[in-house]
N, C-alpha and C positions, 0 to 999 in steps of 0.2 A: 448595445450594452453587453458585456463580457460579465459571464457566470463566475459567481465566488469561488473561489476555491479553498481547500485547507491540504495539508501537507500532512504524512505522515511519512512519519522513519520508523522500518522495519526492521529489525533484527534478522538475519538469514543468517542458516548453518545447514550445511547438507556430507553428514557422515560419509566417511569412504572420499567426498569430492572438495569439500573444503577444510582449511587448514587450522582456520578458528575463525569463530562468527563475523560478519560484515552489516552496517547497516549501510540500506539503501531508501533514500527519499521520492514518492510518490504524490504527484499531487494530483488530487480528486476531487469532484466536484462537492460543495457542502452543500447537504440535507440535513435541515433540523430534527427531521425525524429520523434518522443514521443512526445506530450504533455503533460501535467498531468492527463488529462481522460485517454491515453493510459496504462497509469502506475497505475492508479488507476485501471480500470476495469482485467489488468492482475494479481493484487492483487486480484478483487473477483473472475476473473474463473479459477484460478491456482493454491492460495495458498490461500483464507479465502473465499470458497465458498459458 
């Protein structure tokens, strides 16, 4: 059986290095118990480090 997943799209802007903001789609495992920091910080230590 394959784990749910849910998708978020990120807004990124990085001063001095980009030129105007970009979204980029991530998908992450769904925890009902998740908030959006949980799904965000499993984005930075898992998949965009």
């Amino acid at each position: 059986m394959s784990e749910e997943t849910m998708t978020l799209v990120v807004t990124r802007f990085r001063p001095g290095h980009d030129r105007e903001p970009r979204a980029e789609s991530f998908a992450v495992p769904y925890r009902q118990d998740w908030v959006v920091l949980d799904a965000l910080n499993h984005i930075k230590d898992r998949i965009d480090g």
